[in-house]
N, C-alpha and C positions, 0 to 999 in steps of 0.2 A: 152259645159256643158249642159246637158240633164235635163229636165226639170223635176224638182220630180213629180210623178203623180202614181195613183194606190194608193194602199192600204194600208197604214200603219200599222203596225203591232209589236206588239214584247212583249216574254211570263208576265205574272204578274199583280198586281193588275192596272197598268194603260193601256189603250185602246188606242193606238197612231192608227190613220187614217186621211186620208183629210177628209177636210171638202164637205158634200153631198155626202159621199161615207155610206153605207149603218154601220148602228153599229152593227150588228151578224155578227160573225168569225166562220166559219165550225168549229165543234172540229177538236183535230188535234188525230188520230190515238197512241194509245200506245205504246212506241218503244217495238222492239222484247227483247232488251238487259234487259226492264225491264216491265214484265207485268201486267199490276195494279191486286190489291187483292181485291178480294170483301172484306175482312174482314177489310183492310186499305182505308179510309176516303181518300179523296180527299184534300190536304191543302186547308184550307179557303182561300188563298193567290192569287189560280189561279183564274182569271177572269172567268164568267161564264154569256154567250151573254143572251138574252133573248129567244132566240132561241135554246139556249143548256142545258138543264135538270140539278140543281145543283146537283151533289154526296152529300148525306148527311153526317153533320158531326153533331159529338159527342158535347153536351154543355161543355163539359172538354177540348177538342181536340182547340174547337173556344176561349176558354178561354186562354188554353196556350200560342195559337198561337197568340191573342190579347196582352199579356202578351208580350211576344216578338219581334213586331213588336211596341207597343204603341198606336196603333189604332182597333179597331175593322173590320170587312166585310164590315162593311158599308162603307166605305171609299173609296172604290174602286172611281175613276176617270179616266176621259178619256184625253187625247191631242191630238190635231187636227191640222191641219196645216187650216190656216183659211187668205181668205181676210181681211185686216185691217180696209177695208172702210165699211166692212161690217157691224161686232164687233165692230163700230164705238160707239154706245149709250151704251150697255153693257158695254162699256171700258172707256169711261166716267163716269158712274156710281161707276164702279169698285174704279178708281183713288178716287172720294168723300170720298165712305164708308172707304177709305184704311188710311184714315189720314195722307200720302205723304207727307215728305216734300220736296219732290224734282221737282221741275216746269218741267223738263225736260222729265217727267216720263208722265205727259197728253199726250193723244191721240191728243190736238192740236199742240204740239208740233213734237212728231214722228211722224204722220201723213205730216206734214208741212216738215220737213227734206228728207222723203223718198222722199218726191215731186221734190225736189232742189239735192240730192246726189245719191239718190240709182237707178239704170238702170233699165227701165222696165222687169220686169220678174224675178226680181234678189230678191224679198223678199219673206219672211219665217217665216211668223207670226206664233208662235202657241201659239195655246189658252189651257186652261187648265179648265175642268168643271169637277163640283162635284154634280151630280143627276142632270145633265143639267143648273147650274148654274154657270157662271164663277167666279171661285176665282185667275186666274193667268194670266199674258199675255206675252212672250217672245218674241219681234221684234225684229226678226234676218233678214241679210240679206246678200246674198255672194256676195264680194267683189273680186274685180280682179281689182290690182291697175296698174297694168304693161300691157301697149299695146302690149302680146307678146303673143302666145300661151308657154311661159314657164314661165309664169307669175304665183303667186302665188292664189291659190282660198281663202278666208280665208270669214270664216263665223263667221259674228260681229251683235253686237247689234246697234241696229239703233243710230246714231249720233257720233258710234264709226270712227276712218278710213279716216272719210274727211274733207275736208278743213276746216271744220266751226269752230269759235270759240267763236260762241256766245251758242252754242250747249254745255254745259259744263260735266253735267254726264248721260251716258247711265244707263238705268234702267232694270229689268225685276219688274214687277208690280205685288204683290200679296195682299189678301184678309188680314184683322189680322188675326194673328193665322197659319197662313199659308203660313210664308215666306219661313220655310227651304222647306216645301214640295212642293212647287209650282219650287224652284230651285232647286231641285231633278228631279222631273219629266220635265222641260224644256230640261233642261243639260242632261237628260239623252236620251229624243225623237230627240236634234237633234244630238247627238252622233251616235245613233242606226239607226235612219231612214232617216236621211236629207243627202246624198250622195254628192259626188266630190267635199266635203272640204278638205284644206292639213292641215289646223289645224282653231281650233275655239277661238276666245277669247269671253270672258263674265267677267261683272262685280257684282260682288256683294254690293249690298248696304247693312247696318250696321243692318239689322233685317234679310240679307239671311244669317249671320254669315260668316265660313271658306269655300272652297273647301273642298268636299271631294271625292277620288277616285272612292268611289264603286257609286257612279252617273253613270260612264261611264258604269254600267253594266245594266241600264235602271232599272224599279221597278221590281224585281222581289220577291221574300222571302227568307228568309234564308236558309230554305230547299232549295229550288230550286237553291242557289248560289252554295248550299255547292254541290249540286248533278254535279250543271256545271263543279264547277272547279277538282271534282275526274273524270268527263268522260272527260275533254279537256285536263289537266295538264299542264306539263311545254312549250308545244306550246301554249296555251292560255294564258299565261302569256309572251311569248315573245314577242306576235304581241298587247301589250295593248299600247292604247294613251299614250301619254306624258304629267303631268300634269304641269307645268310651272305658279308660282307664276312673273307675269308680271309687275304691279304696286299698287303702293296707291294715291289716292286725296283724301285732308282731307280740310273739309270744317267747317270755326269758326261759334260757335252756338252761340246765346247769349242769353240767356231766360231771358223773358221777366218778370217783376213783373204785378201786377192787375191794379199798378199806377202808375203817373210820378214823385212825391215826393220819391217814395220809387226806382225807377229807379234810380233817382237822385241823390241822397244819398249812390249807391251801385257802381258808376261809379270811375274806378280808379283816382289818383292825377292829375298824367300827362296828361289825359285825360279831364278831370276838367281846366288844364291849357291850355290848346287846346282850349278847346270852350271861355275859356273867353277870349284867346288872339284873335279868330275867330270876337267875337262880340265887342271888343273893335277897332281892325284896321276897323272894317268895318264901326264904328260908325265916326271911324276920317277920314275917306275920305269927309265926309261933304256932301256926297251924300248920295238920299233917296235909300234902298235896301228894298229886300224881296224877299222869295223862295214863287215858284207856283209849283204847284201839280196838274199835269194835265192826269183823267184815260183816259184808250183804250177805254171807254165808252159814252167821253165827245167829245162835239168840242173841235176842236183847237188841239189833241193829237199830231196829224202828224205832226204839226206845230212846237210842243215842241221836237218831236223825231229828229226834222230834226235841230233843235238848238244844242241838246244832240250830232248827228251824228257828226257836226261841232266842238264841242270843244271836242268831244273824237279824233280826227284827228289832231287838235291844239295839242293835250297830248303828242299823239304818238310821232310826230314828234320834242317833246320840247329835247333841250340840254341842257347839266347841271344835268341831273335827271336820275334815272336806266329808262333801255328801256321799253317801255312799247309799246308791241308789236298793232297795230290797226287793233281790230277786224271787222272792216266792210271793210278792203281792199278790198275782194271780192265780184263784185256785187252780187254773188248770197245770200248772208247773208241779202239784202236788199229785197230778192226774198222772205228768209225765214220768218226773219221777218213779211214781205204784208201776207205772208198763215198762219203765227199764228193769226194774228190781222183779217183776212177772217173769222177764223173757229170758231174765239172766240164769235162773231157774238154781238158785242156791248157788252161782257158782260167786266166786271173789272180785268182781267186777270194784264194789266202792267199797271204801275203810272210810267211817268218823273216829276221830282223834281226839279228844275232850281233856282238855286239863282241869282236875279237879280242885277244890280247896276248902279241905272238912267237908269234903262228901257231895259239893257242890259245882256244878256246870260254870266254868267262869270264863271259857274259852274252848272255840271249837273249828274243827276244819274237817270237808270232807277232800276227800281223794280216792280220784281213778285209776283202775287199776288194769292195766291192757299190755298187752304183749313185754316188754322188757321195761319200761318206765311205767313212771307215777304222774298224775296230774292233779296239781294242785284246784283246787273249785272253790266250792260257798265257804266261805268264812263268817266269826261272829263272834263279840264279847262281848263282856258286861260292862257298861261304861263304867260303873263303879270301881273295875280295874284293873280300869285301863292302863294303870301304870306298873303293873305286873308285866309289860310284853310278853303278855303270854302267847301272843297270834307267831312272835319272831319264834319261840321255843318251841311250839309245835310243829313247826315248819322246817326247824332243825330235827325234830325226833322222825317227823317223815324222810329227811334224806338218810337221818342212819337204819332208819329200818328196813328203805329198798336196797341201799350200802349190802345189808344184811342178806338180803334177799335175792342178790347177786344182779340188780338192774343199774342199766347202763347210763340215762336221765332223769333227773327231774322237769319236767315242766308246768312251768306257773302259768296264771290264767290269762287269759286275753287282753293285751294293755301293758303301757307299759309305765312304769312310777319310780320314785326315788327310792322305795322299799323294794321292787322286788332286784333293783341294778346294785345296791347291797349286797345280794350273790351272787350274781353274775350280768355281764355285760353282752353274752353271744345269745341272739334274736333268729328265732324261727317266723318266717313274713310269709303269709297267705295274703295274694293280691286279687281283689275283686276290679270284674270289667264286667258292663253296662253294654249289651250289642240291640240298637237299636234298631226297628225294621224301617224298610225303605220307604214304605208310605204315609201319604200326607198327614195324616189322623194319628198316627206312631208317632212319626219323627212331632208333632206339635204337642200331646201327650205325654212325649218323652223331656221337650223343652221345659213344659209348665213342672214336672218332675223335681226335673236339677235343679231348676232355680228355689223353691221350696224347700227340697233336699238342703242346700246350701245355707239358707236362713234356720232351717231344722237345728246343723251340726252346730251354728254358732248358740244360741240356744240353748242347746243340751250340754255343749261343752261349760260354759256360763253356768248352767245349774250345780254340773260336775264340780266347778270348782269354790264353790259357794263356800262358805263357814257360816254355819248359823249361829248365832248370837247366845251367850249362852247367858238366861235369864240372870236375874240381880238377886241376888242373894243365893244362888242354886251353883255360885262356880265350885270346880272341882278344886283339891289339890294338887295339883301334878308338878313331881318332884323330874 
């Protein structure tokens, strides 16, 4: 696989190049077929370098054609293929001002993952700027999961593709205001410029909205589509990508009130019966309890994570209960975690919650902690007791504490179950699509894929829903 390099390039109001590669583009010569008129304006639409003289246009002409597109000239923007370490403070900045709810979307995050999953040389960040300011950021990065040279190339968003499952949704990251068009112009730069993929997936998060086709034609204007597809015709139209609607993860929101009285009072019945039967077993053990709260900021954190690690491993492994697959099996998840908590550099990114009982770890949850919400993550008990609900209780003490804290969500983990629609019913959906290249070796690559894929989900879903048998003489009592 050759390594992208040179000049990016491709016609319309966005400027795709690498990053230090110079921003003036030669004009490009008028075709013979069609020879500009002096008396016809230039569309506002074509990019004009600093270095190439604008064609003047008409106030009516730039009106229309604003009219049209939704935007004015000014709008023009560039995409770059860019180091991630570089765009490092820009792109933290970026994530702030964007009001994110997605933990996963921080440059501590993607940054930390590439570190642990993506092959050196293998990423494809592009940045997206507007007057030299980033509004967008798309961590892409090509993947080749098969030790083969017939291995498939497939260009994903960071955290897509590998092992991890602490990693839950890939993002592309834009400014407010500027989700559809930042995933126009990503989708569209690396359709057109980013080389030797056999097809790409990307996900959309709930403000880039749907897919849509004409991305793959990069930014260009209307005029200039409608000019392409009468000089290409129906060969341009047979060798187009494949756009493949791939999956949804939907994640439970739960908004938050201003207070805990009025939180309180809004929580369903059964829910309400949950925590009192939570605090009434815990009261008749006779033993002294209490949950600790311990941030990435504090001593002691690693101490709690490592309590956390333990009874989520206790979880996985419990019979009698749906399988609940353990996310830290692989050491490198241990790897990822050390470089989010490295780059976070003491600040308050994660909280562990532990509820104790006579001094001991009997239940534990971690949670992220990013811009105005909380995100609920790894969980873990002691099957021994398990009929404490103590996972429901702590998960109550996280909403009063961001309550507290003056934040405006909670959101729970990726997935959706009968436990977390208990508190609430309204679903954040990040839709994943599948754009497949137009050639023969792609599009046959991509078929053997899906079909696979699909015996995969049923599979895994089957495992998911498994109960394992809980040996003869070893049952629990669960009251």
């Amino acid at each position: 696989m050759p390594e992208v390099n040179g000049s990016l390039r491709v016609r319309g109001q966005a400027d795709y190049r690498l990053a230090g590669e110079p921003s003036t583009v030669p004009a490009r010569p008028a075709s013979p077929a069609t020879p500009a008129s002096p008396a016809t304006p230039a569309s506002p639409a074509t990019p004009v370098s600093s270095a190439t003289p604008a064609t003047p246009v008409s106030p009516a002409a730039a009106a229309t054609a604003a009219a049209r597109r939704g935007r004015g000239k000014a709008s023009a923007a560039a995409v770059t293929l860019v180091d991630a370490e570089t765009v490092r403070p820009e792109w933290t900045e970026l994530y702030e001002a964007s009001g994110c709810a997605n933990p996963f979307a921080h440059p501590d995050w993607q940054l930390a993952w590439s570190d642990c999953f993506v092959r050196p040389g293998r990423a494809r960040t592009l940045a997206v700027r507007q007057g030299g300011r980033l509004i967008g950021i798309a961590p892409f990065y090509l993947d080749t999961p098969l030790p083969s040279p017939l291995s498939p190339r497939i260009l994903r968003l960071v955290g897509s593709g590998g092992p991890s499952r602490l990693f839950e949704l890939p993002q592309m990251l834009s400014a407010p205001g500027e989700h559809r068009r930042v995933a126009r112009l990503a989708v569209g730069a690396a359709v057109t410029c980013l080389p030797g993929w056999d097809w790409l997936e990307v996900s959309l998060a709930p403000d880039h909205g749907w897919f849509e086709p004409r991305w793959l034609e990069g930014e260009r204007s209307e005029g200039e589509r409608s000019a392409g597809q009468r000089s290409a015709g129906r060969r341009a139209r047979t060798v187009s990508p494949l756009v493949v609607p791939k999956a949804t993860q939907a994640c439970p929101v739960l908004t938050l009130p201003a207070d805990s009285p009025t939180f309180d009072a809004g929580l369903k019945r059964n829910l309400k019966e949950s925590l009192r039967r939570a605090r009434n077993r815990l009261a008749n053990t006779g033993r002294p309890w209490r949950t600790v709260t311990v941030g990435s900021d504090e001593r002691g954190f690693h101490a709690a994570l490592s309590e956390l690690a333990r009874l989520h491993t206790m979880r996985a492994g419990m019979a009698g209960r749906v399988t609940h697959l353990d996310a830290l099996a692989d050491p490198r998840e241990a790897r990822l975690l050390a470089g989010v908590l490295g780059r976070s550099a003491g600040r308050r990114r994660l909280v562990v919650r532990l509820l104790e009982l006579d001094g001991t770890a009997v239940a534990g949850l971690l949670v992220h902690v990013y811009n105005d919400r909380v995100y609920l993550s790894l969980s873990g008990v002691d099957p021994a007791r398990w009929d404490l609900n103590a996972s429901t209780y702590l998960q109550y003490e996280t909403a009063l504490g961001a309550i507290k804290e003056g934040r405006r969500a909670m959101h729970f983990a990726a997935g959706v179950d009968t436990a977390k629609l208990r508190w609430t019913e309204d679903l954040e959906t990040h839709h994943e699509f599948a754009v497949a290249a137009p050639g023969r070796r792609s599009r046959a690559l991509f078929a053997t894929y899906w079909a696979g894929r699909a015996l995969a989900q049923v599979r895994r879903e089957a495992r998911r829903t498994h109960i394992p048998r809980v040996p003869h003489g070893a049952r629990e009592d669960r009251q």
